[in-house]
Each structure stands twice: as C-alpha cells, then as structure tokens.
C-alpha positions in Angstrom: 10.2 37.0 38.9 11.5 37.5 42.1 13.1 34.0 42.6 16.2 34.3 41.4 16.8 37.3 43.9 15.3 34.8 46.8 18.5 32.3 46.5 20.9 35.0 47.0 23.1 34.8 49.8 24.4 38.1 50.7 28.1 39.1 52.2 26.6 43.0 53.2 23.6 44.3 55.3 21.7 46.6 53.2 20.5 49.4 54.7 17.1 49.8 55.8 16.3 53.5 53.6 15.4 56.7 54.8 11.9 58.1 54.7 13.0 60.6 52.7 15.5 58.4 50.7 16.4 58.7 47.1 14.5 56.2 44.9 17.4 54.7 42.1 17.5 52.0 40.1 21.0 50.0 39.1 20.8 48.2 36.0 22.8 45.9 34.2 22.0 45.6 30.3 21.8 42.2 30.1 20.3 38.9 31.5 20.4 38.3 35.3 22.7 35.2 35.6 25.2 37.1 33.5 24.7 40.6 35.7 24.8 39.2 38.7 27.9 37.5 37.7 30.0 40.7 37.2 32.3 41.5 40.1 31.8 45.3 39.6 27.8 45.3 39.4 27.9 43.4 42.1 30.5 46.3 44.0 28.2 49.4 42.9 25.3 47.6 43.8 26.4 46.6 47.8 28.2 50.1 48.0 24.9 52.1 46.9 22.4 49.4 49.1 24.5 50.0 52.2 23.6 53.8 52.0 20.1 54.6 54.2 19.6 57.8 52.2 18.7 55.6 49.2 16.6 53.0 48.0 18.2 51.1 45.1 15.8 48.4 42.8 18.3 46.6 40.2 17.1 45.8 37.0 17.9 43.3 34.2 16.8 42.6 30.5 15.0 39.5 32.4 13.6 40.2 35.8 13.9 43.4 38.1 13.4 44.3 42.1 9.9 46.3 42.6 10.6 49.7 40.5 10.2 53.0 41.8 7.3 55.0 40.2 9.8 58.1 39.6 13.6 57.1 39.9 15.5 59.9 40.4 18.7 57.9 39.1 19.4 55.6 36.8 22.3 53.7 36.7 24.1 51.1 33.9 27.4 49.0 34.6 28.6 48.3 31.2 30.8 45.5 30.2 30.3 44.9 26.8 30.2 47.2 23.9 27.3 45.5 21.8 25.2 45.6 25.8 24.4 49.1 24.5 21.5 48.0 22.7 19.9 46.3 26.0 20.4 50.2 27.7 18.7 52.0 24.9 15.7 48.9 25.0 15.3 49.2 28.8 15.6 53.3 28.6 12.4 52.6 26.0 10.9 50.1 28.3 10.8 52.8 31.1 9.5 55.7 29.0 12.6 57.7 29.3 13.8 59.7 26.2 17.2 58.0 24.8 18.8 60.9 24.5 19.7 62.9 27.6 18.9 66.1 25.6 15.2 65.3 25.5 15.0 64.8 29.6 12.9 67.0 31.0 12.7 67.5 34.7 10.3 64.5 35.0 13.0 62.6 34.0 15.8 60.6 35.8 19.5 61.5 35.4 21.2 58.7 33.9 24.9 57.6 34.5 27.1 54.8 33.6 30.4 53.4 34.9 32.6 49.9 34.0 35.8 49.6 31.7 34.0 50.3 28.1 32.8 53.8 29.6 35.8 54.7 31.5 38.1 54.2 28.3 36.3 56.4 25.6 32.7 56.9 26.6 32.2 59.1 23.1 30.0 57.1 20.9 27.4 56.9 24.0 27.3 60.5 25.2 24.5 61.5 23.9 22.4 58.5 25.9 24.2 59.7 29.3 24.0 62.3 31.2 26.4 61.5 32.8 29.5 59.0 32.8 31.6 58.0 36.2 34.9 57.5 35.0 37.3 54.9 36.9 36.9 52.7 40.3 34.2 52.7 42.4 35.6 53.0 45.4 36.3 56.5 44.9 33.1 57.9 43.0 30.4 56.5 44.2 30.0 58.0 47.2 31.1 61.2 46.0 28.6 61.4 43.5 26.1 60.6 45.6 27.0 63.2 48.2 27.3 65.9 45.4 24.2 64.3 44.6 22.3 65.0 47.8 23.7 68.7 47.9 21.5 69.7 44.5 18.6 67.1 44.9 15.5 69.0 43.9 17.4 72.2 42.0 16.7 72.0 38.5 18.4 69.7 35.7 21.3 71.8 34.7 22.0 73.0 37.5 22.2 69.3 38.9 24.4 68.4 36.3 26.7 71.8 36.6 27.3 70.9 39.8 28.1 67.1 39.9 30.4 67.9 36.9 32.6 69.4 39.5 33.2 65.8 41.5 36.6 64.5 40.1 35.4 61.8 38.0 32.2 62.8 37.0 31.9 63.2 33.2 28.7 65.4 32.3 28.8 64.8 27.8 26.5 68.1 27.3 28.9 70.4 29.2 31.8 69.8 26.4 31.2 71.3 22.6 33.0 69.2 19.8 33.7 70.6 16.6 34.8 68.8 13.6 36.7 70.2 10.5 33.9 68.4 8.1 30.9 66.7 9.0 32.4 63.5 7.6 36.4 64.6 8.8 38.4 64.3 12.3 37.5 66.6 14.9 38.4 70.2 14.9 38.8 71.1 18.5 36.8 69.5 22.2 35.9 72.3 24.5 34.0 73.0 28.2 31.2 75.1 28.6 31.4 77.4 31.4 33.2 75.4 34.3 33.2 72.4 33.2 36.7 70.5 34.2 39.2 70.4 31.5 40.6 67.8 31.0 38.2 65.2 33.3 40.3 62.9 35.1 39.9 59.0 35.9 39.6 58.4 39.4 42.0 55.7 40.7 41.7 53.7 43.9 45.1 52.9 45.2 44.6 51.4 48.0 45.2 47.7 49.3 41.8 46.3 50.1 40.6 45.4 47.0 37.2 43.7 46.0 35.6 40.5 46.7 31.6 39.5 45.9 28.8 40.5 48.0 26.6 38.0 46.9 26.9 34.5 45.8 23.9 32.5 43.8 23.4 29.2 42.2 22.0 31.4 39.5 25.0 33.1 38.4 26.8 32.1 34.9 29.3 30.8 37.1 27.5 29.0 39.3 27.8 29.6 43.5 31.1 31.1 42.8 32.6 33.8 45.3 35.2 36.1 43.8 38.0 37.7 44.9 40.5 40.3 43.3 44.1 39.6 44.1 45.2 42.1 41.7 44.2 45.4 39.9 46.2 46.3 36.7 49.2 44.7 35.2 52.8 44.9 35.6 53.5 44.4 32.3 52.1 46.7 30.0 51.5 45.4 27.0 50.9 48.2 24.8 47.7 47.2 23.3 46.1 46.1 26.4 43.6 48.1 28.2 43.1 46.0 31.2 46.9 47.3 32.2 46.8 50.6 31.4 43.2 52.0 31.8 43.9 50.7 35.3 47.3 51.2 36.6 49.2 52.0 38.9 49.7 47.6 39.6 48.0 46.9 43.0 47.8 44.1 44.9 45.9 42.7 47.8 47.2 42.8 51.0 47.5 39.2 52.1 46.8 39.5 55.8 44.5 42.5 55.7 42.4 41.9 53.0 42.9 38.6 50.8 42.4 35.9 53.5 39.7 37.7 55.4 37.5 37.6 52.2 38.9 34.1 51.2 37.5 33.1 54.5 34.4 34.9 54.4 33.4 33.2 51.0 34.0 29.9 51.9 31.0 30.3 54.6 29.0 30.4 51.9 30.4 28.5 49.0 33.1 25.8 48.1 33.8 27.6 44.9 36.3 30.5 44.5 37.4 32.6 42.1 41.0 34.6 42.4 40.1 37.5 39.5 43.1 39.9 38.1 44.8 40.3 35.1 48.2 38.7 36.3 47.1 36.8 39.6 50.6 34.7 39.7 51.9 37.9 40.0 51.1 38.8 43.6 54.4 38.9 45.6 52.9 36.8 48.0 51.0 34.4 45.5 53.6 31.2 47.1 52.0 31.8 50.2 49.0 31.9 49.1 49.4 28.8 47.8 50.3 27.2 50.8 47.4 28.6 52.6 45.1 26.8 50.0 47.1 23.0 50.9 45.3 23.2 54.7 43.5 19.8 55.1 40.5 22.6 55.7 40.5 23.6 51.8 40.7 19.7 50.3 37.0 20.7 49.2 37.1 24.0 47.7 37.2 24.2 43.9 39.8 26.8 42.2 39.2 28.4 39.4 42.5 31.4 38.0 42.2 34.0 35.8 44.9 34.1 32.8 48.5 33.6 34.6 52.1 34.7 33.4 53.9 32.3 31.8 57.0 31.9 34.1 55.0 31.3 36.9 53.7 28.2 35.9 55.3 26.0 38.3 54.5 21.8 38.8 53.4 23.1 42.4 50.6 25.7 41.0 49.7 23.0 38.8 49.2 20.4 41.4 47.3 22.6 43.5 44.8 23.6 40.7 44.2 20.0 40.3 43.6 19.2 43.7 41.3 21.9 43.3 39.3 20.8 40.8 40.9 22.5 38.2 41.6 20.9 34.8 43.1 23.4 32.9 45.2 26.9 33.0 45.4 29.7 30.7 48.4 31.8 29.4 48.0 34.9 27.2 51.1 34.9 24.3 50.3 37.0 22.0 52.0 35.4 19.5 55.4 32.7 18.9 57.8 35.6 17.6 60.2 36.4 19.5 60.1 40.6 17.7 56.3 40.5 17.4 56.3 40.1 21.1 59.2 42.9 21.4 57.3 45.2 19.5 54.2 44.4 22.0 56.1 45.0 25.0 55.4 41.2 26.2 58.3 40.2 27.9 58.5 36.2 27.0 60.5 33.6 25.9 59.2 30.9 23.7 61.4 28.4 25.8 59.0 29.8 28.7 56.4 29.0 27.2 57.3 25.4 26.3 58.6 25.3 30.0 55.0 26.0 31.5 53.6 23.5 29.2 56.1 20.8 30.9 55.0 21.8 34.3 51.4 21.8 33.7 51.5 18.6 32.7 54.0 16.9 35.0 51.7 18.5 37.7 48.5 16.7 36.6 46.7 19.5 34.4 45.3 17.6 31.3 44.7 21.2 29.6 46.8 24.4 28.3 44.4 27.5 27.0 47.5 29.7 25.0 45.6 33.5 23.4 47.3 35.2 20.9 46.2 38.1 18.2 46.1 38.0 14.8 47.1 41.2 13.2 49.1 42.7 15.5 51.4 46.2 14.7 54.1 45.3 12.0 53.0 41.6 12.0 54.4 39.6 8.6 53.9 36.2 7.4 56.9 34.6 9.0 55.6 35.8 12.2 52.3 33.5 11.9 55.1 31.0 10.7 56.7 31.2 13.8 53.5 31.3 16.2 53.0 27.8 14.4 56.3 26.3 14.2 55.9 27.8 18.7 52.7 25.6 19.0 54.3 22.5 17.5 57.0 23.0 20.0 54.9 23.2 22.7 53.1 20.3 21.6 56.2 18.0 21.5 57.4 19.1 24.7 54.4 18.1 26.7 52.6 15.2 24.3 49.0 14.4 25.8 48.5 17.6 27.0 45.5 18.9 25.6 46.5 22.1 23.5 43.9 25.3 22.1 44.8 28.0 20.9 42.5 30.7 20.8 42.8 33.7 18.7 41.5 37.3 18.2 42.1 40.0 16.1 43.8 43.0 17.2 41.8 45.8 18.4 42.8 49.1 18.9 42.0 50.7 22.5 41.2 54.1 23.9 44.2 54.9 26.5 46.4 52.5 25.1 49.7 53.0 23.0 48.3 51.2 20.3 44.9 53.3 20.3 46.7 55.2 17.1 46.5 52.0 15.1 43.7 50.5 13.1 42.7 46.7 12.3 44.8 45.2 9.6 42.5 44.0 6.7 44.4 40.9 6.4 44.0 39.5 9.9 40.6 37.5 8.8 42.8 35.7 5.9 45.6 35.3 8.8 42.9 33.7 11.1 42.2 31.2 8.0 46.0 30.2 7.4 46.5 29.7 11.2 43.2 27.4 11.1 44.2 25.9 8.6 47.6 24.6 9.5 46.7 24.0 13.2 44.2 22.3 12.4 46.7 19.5 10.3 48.9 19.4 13.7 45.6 18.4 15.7 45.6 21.5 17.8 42.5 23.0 18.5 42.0 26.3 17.5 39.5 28.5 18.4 39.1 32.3 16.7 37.3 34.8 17.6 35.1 36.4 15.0 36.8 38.8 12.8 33.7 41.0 12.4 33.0 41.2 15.8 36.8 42.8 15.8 35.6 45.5 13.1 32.6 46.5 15.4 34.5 46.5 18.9 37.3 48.9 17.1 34.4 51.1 15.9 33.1 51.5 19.3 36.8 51.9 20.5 37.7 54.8 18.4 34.2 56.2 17.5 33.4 59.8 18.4 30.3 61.4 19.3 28.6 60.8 15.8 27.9 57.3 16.3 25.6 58.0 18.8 22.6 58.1 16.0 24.2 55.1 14.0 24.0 53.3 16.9 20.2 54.4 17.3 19.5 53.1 13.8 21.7 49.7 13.6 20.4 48.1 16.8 17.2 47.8 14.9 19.0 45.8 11.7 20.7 43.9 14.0 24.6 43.4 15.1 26.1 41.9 12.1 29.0 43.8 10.2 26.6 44.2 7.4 24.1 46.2 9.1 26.8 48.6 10.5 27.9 48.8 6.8 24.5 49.4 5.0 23.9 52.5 8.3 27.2 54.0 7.4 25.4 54.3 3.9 22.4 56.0 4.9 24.7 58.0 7.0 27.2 58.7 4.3 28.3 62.6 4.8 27.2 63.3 8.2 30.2 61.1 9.5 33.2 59.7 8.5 33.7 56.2 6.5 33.9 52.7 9.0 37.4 52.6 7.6 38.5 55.9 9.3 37.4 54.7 12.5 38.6 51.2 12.0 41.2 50.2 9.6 43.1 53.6 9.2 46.3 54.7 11.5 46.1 58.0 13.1 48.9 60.2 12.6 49.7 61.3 16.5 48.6 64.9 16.6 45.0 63.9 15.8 42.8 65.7 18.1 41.3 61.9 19.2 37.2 61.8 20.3 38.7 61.0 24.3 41.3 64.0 24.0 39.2 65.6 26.8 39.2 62.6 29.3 42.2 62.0 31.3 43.5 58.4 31.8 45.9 56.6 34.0 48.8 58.1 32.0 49.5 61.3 29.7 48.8 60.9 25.7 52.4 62.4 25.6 53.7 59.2 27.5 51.8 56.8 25.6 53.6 58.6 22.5 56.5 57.4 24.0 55.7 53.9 24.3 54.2 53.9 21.0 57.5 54.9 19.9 59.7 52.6 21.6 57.8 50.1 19.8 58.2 51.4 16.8 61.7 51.1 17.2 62.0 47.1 17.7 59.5 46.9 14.8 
C-alpha cells in the first residue's frame, strides 16, 4: 500500500506536526497515479504538510497514508465532474453521513476546492460543508487560521465563523427558493451574516506554481511541472479556463520560472510548462533560448495547447530536440464569423502558417481542437471547418493531422453560461466524421453524451444533489441520468432546462450568489457583443 508513496521524491520539507496538531485528511477522488498527477493536489497538499499545527494523511480511491481515527477535516480537490461519485464512495467508506446536514459533532467538516467547485459548486452543496472558492495561495492558510480560532466550539458555530474568510463558501448558510419545485429559482439568500455575494479569491502575484513531488508512478510518468501562465489573454467567451481565472498572469522569468525549472531538473529529465496560453509569456523567446544550453540536450519537453501565431520553425525545432513529436493548437472551428462570434482572434491563413512551421521544423504531428455546436453555428460553418482542414493538409503534406472535436458546453462564469447544447451537434460530429474521414484526417470526437452530462453539472442547481445520490448507483451513462430525472419528475426541472434550453439573462442563475473573476453585468456585455457578429 504504502509503495507508491516510498518512490516519491519530494521538492518541500514537511513539517514535523504539533503534539497538539490538527488530524486532516486530503483526498483526491480518484486513483493515485492520476491524483498525484494533478498540479493543484499536489499545491494544497505541500501547503497544508508544511504547517506543524497539522497532520495531513492523503487518500485515494486506491491506496491512502495511515488515517486518523477522528479527522477533524476532510478535504477533496476536484477535477472532474463525474469524480463526484468516488467522494460520495470514500465519504461511505469512512462512515461519514453524505450529506453535511446529517454531521453531527463526531463528524469531520468537509470542504472542497479545484476549478469544477470554484465555477458553480450548486449541485454538490449539499455533500460540503464547506467549498474554498479560487487559488490556493490565498485560502488555504486563511482557512486554516480561521480554523484554529473555533477548533473545539461547536459545529455551526465553526462554520458561522469560517464563512466570514473571503473565499470560504459555507452551502447551509444560504436559503434558495424556487418559484416551482420543478421551475427556476425564485430568489438565493444569507442566513444571518453570511457574506453576500461570496467572492473568488484571486492570487495575483508572480510566483506561480511548480510540483512538489515527482514519481515514476504518476500518469505522466517522472514529470516535474511548472506553470508559466495563469488565465488567458484571450477570452474566448465560452471558455472557463480564461475567465474563472483572470486577471492573465505570468511567471516571472528570473524570480520564479528558472529557479523551479532548475530545481526539477535535479530530480527529473522530464518537464512540463502547464498554462492555458504558454507561448504567450512575454518572455517565452527567452525562455527558449535558455532551454538550447548544451546542459538541457537531455531534458524532454512536453507544452500545453499553444496560440496559433506563435508557432514558429524555432519553437518547433526546439520541441523536437526535446523529445517532442507533436504540438497542439485549440481552433475552435475553420469560420472565419464562428470564430468572431467566439471571440477567438485567428486567421485561417495562421493556422495553415503554423502547420508550415511545424513541419519545416521537424514536428511529424499537429493536434487542432475545435467544438461542434457552438452559438449561431450553421451548416456552412462545418463546411468551412472542413474545406480549413483540407487547407492545412495541402500546405504541410506528411504532416500528421487530428482533429479532435467536442461539443460545446455551457460554463458557470462564462459569457456563454446563458446558452444550452444544441441538439444537433451529435449529427454535426457524424458529418464532420464522416467527411474527414474520406480526406484521411484523423478525427477524434469526444462523446456527445458525456457533453449532455458535463452541461448538467454546469448549470445544475442545488436539486441535483439527490439525483446525483441515486444515478451513481445506475451508473454514468446518459440513460441512467434520463431514467433518474423520471423517478424524479416534479421535484426538479426536466434535463432539457438545465441542458439544452437558453436562459433569458435576468434568470436568477443557481451561482447568482457566488462572485467570480468578473460581474454577471460584464459578461452580459460580452455576451452581447457576440451576439452582434452572430
């Protein structure tokens, strides 16, 4: 049991705890080598170990750390919606009451953090008491300071007073009403001093995060990681890995990027540069040049998705000196309005241009994303995505082409969160298949039910919470979500409302309470400026 934890090799000292520290366990719903392999469990973990006044176990679905006989904490980084079910099994396997209103004083407090809780943490408030919304850096010690204040006063009075830490979402200290059991919510409102709305904590500084550990038994295997950026310039307006996260930060070069660069390759020849838009860093040249010392010939480089027009022959030669095969470039889509209308500001003659470069620079692959179903998308536009890839195709001939495809998903905190999914998009996935398939590119989709379930997460509200309870045990296939919103029919709305339909604006939406990186009335303006292209 205990191997896997034996081959790590640690960038942090953990403290040695207090007799009188606090016993918590940090779990991550899911198997170690994929846990261990998240940059931010890995963040919470090292900032919470470092701290003598506790004494932190971490658990997995697989194997765990010697547990504390009463935990006064629990903790969950999730990172994937459908993970929920492996944080209601390991709640079970602990004999702790999934719901947080069936704690009792015996019981630990549980909290969760990561992206899926920070954007809309709704249809999982009744398993949480509480939620840490935003970066780490910020919260964590916070909380546990506020933390240490109350230990040992009772429950509610616990809770009452870490509500008042910025950040610090406490579910049972907000009422929500609905105008039918089965229609949109009526109003959201605090109980006694409970913040109004509860604001995202942002980290803005410059010293962003790199791993504290690095294992052969990670899903990515002896890798060291290191953030170069945090948010995205950008701003596509459906994407919630720019806005749930901006302000755009970058690395300092000199103060924090090489230090950690260095630091990893102690331990490892393999490094990760993480971050929405990495060839974005002002200083990403020089970091380039850093990476051509005779010292880094052995080091193999593996980047996140890249902006098109950064794509140069020299970041292509330097990935494959690197050991790098391949790079990846989010599009979106090949028309020119669709991409208007998404606020991605590209060319297709850019993207054909990258395609050149990788390949005159000795990459043998290009990885293109785009979305299916987008805002306002038509046939032609699918025609166009095509007639892009053929382009691309011609332009750079033996370069191995894929094309992977989603389905757009409406986010929490995003312009687009008013949308729904468009019922045709499986059919559009089929026609895109189909005719990529006769120009031999490879095309990979993603599964169009698994769109249908992440956009019912997205936009769900507090009544999921006991369909969630019930369809983990059927399984999570659409069908079983289906045949639950049956047995549930009248004490919530229909799957289509929360998936499929488009919110009028003035909707009273299940995160109204929670405030993000920017204003609902701004992201009305976006959505509007969109709206006017389309």
């Amino acid at each position: 049991m205990t191997s896997a934890f034996a081959d790590e090799r640690l960038l942090f000292t953990p403290a040695q705890p207090d007799a009188a520290a606090v016993p918590i366990v940090f779990a991550f719903p899911n198997e170690y080598t994929v846990g261990i392999t998240s940059l931010g469990y890995q963040l919470v973990w090292a900032t919470l170990a470092v701290r003598p006044d506790l004494q932190v176990s971490r658990l997995f679905t697989d194997l765990h750390e010697p547990l504390p006989a009463q935990p006064e904490l629990l903790g969950f980084s999730l990172s994937w919606e459908l993970d929920y079910v492996n944080i209601l099994g390991l709640l079970e396997q602990l004999e702790i009451p999934l719901r947080a209103a069936e704690r009792t004083e015996a019981h630990p407090l549980v909290f969760g953090g990561g992206a899926v809780l920070s954007a809309n943490p709704e249809p999982f408030a009744a398993f949480f008491d509480l939620v840490l919304l935003g970066d780490g850096e910020l919260l964590l010690d916070a909380f546990i300071d506020a933390y240490q204040q109350v230990r040992g006063a009772e429950r509610s009075a616990v809770l009452e007073h870490l509500a008042q830490v910025p950040g610090v979402y406490v579910p049972s200290l907000y009422h929500v009403t609905y105008q039918a059991p089965d229609a949109p919510i009526a109003a959201i409102q605090p109980i006694g001093s409970a913040p109004y709305p509860v604001q995202k904590q942002t980290y803005r500084g410059n010293r962003l995060s790199a791993s504290t550990v690095v294992t052969a038994k990670a899903a990515w295997e002896n890798i060291y990681m290191v953030e170069v950026v945090r948010s995205c310039p950008e701003m596509c307006r459906f994407c919630l890995a720019s806005y749930l996260t901006l302000p755009f930060r970058t690395a300092s070069l000199e103060e924090s990027l090489i230090p950690a660069i260095e630091r990893g390759l102690q331990v490892t020849q393999r490094l990760g540069l993480l971050g929405a838009s990495v060839t974005q860093h002002p200083e990403f040249e020089t970091l380039l040049d850093y990476f051509e010392r005779p010292e880094f010939d052995g080091v193999r480089l593996s980047l996140a998705s890249v902006r098109t027009n950064t794509v140069t022959e020299k970041l292509a030669r330097s990935l494959v000196k690197h050991d790098s095969r391949s790079i990846t470039i989010a599009v979106e889509s090949g028309s020119e309005r669709l991409r208007q209308v998404i606020n991605k500001k590209l060319e297709n003659a850019e993207i054909i241009q990258a395609a050149v470069h990788a390949k005159a620079g000795g990459l043998s692959g290009l990885k293109l994303y785009g979305m299916a179903g987008l805002p306002s998308e038509q046939p032609v536009d699918l025609e166009q995505t095509v007639a892009m890839l053929k382009a691309v195709k011609k332009a750079a001939p033996g370069l191995r082409l894929t094309f992977g495809c989603s389905t757009f998903v409406p986010k929490a905190q995003t312009p687009f969160q008013w949308f729904g999914v468009e019922p045709e998009a499986e059919k559009r996935l089929k026609s895109l298949q189909k005719q990529l398939g006769a120009q031999g590119i490879e095309f990979r989709p993603e599964s169009y039910n698994w769109s249908v379930i992440q956009a019912l997460i997205s936009r769900g509200d507090r009544r999921l919470s006991g369909l969630l309870e019930r369809v983990r045990h059927y399984g999570d296939s659409l069908g079983s979500y289906r045949r639950v919103f049956k047995e549930m029919r009248g004490e919530l709305p229909a799957l289509s409302f929360y998936v499929h339909e488009v919110w009028p604006t003035d909707q009273i939406l299940p995160w109204q309470h929670i405030q993000g990186s920017l204003p609902p009335a701004t992201l009305v303006k976006h959505l509007e400026s969109a709206m006017q292209v389309a």
